[in-house]
N, C-alpha and C positions, 0 to 999 in steps of 0.2 A: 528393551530391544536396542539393537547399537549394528550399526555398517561402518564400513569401512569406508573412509573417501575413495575415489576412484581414483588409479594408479595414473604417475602422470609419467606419457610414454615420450621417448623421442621423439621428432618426425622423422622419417623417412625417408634413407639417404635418395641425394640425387645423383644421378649420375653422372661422374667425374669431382664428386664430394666427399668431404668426409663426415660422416655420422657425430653431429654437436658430442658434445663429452659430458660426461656427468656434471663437471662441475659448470659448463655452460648452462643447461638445461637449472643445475639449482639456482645461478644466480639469477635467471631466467624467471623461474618461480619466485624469488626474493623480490623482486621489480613489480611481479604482479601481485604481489601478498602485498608490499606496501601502496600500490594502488590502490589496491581496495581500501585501504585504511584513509587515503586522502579523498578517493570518491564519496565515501559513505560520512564524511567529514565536510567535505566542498561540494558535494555532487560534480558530476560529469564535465559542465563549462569551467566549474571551481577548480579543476585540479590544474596542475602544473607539473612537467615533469622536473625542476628542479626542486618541487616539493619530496615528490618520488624519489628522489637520488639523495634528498636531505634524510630523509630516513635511514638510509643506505650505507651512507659516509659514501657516497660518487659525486662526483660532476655530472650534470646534466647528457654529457658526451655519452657518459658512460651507460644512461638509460637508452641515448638512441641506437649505441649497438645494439642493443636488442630488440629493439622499437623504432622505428621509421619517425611515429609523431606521435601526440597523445592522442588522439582519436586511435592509430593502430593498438597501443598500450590499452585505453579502456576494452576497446572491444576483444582486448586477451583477456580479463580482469572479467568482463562480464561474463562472455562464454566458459570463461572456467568455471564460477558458480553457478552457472545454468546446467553444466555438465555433472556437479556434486548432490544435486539438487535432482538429476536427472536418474540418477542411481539408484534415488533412496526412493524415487516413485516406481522403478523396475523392479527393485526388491520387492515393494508393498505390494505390485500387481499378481507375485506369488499367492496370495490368497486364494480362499475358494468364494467365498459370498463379498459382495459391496464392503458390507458392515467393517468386516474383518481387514478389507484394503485401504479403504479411507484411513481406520482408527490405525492400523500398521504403518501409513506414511505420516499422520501427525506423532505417534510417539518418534519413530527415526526423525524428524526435523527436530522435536525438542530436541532428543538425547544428542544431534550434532549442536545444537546448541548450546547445552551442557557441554561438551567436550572444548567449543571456543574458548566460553566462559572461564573454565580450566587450562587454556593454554595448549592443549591437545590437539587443537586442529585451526587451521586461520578462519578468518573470518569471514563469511559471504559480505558478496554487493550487495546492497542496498537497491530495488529495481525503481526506484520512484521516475527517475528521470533517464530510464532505457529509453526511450522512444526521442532522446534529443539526441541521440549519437548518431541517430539517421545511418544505421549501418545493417546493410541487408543480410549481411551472415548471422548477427547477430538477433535482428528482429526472426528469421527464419526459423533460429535453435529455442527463441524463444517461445515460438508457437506451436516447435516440435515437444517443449516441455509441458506446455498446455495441452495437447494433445493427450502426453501419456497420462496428467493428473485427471484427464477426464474420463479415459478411459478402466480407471477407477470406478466409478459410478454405473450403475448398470441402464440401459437404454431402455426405458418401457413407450409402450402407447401413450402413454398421457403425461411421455416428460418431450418438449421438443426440443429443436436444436437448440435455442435460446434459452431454452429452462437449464440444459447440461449445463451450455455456457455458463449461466450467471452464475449457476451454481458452484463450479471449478474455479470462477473468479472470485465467490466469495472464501470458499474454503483455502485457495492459495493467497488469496491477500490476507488473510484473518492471521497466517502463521508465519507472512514476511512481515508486518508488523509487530508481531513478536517481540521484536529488539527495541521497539520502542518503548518497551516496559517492563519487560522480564527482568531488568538488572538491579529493578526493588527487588524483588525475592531472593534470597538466599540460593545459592545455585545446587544447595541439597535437596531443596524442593521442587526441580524443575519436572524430575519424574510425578509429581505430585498435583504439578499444572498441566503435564499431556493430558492427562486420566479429566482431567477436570476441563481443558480446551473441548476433548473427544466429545465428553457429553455437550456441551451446548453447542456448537456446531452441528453431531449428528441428531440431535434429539430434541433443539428448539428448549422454549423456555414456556409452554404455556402448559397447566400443569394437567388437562385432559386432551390437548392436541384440537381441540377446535378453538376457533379466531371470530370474536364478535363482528370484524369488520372496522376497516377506519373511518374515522369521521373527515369531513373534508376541513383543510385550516386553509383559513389565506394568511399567510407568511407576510404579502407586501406591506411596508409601513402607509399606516394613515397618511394621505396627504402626501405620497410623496410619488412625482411624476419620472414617468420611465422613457425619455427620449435620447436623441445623443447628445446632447447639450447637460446631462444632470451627471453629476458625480455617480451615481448608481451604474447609470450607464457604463463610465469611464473604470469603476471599478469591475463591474462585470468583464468587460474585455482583457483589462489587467489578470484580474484569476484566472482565466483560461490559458494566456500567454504563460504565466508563470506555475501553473498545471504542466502545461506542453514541456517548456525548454529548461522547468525549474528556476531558482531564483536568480543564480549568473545567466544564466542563458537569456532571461527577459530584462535586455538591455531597456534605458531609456529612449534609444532611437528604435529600437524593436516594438517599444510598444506604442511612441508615437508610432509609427508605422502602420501597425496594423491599425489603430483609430483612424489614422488621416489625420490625423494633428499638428501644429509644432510643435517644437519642442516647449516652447513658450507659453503654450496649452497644457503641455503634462506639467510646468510648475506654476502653472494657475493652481493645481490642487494638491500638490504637493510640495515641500521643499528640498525632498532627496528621495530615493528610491526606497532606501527604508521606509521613510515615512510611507510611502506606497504600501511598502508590505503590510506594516499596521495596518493600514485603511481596509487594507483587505483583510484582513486576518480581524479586524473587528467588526467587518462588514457580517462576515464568518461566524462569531463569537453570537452578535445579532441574532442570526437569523435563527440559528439552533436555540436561544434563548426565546425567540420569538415561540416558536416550535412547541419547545416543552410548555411553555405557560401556556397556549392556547391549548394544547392536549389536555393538560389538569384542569382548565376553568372548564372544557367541555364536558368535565362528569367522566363517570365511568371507573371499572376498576382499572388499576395497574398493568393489565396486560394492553386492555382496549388504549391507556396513553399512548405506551407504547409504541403501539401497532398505527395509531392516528400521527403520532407525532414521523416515523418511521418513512409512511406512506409521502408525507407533504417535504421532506427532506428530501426526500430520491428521486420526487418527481422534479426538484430543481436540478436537481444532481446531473439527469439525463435531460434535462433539458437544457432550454439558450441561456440557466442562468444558475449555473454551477458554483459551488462553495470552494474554498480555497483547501486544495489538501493540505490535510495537518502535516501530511509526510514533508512537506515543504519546510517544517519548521528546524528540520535535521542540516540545513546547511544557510538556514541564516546567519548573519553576524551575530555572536556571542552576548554581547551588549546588549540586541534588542530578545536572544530568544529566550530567557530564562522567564522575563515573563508575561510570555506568549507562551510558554509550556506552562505555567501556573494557571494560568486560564482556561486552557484547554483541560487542565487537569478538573477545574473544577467543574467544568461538563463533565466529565465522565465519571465524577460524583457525585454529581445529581443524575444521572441516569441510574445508577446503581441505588442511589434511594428512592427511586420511582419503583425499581424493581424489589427491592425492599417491600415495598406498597403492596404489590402484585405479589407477594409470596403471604405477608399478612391477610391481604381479601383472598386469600386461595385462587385465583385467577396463574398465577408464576407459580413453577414448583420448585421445591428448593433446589436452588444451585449456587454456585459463589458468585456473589454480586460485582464484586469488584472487576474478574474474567471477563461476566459476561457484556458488562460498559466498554470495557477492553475491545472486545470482538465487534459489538455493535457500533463504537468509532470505525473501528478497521474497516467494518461495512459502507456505514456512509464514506468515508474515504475512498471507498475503490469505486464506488457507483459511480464518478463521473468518467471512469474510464470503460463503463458499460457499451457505451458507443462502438468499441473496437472488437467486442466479443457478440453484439449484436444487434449487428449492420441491417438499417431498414426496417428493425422494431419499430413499432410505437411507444412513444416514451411511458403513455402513462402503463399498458402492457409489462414495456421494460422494470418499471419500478416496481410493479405489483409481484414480478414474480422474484423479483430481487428481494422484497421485503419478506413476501412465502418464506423465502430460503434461510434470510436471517432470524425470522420469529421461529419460522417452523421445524428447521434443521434440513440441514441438506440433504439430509437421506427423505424426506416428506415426499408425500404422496398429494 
């Protein structure tokens, strides 16, 4: 299946103007294609627009003819992908059943995916860190795009408004991550990974469709005290910060700040901001480590870790003590993230042979293990932005039905 990106039009002369010119408007386009290359590189506070004009062969000058600041510039950059992105969910809503809508918007995202991959089509934003541009046109088109991905799903009695939600935000973060991984594969088989996304997102992994139930994990280390005075503390507030505004955005005086701190207090525990990022990103590493070993010593087959390990994840997720998104790892400094991505990697190769397990005791029915680690990261990634999709849930509520959607499939009853 393959669309077309959406035409990009002039604006609309004004009056006593003249109508921009084609080749305004292209190099217009050119400023916003290399934006996205340096956002999805630096994220949002990262970028610079003399990064943007290095791309170019311009001066700096030359970007703000067409761009006021870099805040104006992202927020063209983002609303353009929210706008292509916007297309291929209208297309899909052609369908006649659910089934046929969801599975018709995840093949058109691979196959524009494929076409990047190929050079055919530029590249989307990266949305990790929309919400630090603080720009109301932009968060607007963006809720308008949730809107129509959700309107995909069909409304029954026993799905509510928070069930659609979580549901729309797992199936669209499952397939913006994407690009975190897809560039192992050969880009001949991308058709070969919709087919294979389709099924475990809409169809869940458990191989008769019912769920033993999780078990409860305490996650907290032995012995270790939860005040404002302990590292834990000071790291929990750090990942939410750096969640929020991403990894430029969460200055050292930003984050004393929100603690109440000195400065002098954040290099009590650290001795550069990196090293922060570690701390948190192994705080991270931890807890999910934590997680699976409690799920395995607690017995059970492969689906039930799962689903126990799953459960006790989301509920930090949506709660006061959120895990560091991985997405964050796309714009750290080069030096430290290569290996911060082997680590992470190696989660989602032990999740993949858990499910291994669970396809051995017949509990998982076969599917590719590798995808579904894949999607199941994407998952706990996106749960701590559950919050913004739904407002005045209860957490442990929010999680339960977040974790339904990831075990069960989003089409689940």
């Amino acid at each position: 299946m393959t669309t077309e990106d959406p035409a990009v039009e002039a604006p609309p002369a004004v009056a006593g103007t003249r109508t921009p010119s084609r080749r305004y408007m292209a190099r217009r386009e050119a400023i916003i294609a290399s934006a996205v290359r340096e956002m999805n590189r630096h994220g949002v506070r990262g970028m610079t627009l003399g990064d943007v004009a290095a791309r170019l062969d311009l001066v700096p000058t030359g970007v703000i003819y067409y761009f006021r600041n870099k805040e104006e510039l992202a927020a063209a950059a983002f609303e353009r992908s929210i706008g292509r992105i916007q297309a291929l969910a209208e297309a899909a809503r052609g369908h006649d059943t659910e089934r046929a809508r969801v599975e018709s918007f995840i093949h058109l995202f691979i196959d524009l995916q494929q076409r990047i991959e190929l050079g055919e089509a530029e590249p989307l934003t990266v949305f990790n860190d929309v919400r630090a541009l603080n720009c109301e046109g932009v968060n607007q088109a963006y809720v308008e795009l949730f809107r129509t991905i959700r309107s995909l799903l069909d409304r029954r009695e026993n799905r509510s408004r928070s069930d659609l939600n979580g549901r729309t935000h797992l199936l669209f973060s499952a397939l913006t991550f994407v690009n975190a991984w897809i560039y192992t594969w050969r880009v001949e088989d991308y058709p070969r990974i919709a087919v294979r996304i389709t099924s475990i997102l809409l169809d869940g992994i458990p191989r008769d469709g019912k769920l033993p139930g999780p078990r409860h994990l305490d996650l907290q280390p032995v012995g270790e005290e939860i005040d404002e005075g302990s590292a834990e503390h000071f790291l929990r507030a750090a990942t939410q910060l750096i969640n929020d505004e991403g990894y430029h955005g969460a200055s050292v005086d930003r984050i004393s700040s929100k603690l109440n701190v000195t400065k002098g207090a954040f290099y009590h525990y650290n001795a550069t901001k990196d090293d922060l990022v570690v701390a948190c990103f192994q705080r991270t590493f931890d807890v999910l480590w934590r997680a699976i070993d409690a799920a395995e010593a607690g017995g059970g087959d492969g689906l039930e870790v799962i689903q126990s390990l799953l459960q006790a994840v989301l509920e930090l997720q949506v709660g006061p003590a959120p895990l560091l998104r991985t997405s964050a790892l796309s714009t750290v400094p080069e030096d430290i993230q290569a290996d911060l991505m082997f680590r992470l990697r190696q989660i989602s190769i032990r999740l993949g042979s858990t499910l291994c397990d669970g396809i051995a005791d017949g509990s998982v029915r076969p599917l590719d293990t590798s995808i579904t680690a894949q999607i199941l990261t994407a998952g706990i990634n996106a749960a701590s932005e559950l919050v913004w999709w739904q407002p005045g849930e209860a957490p442990e509520v929010s999680a339960r039905l977040f974790a339904d959607a990831m075990v069960r499939g989003v089409l689940c009853d």
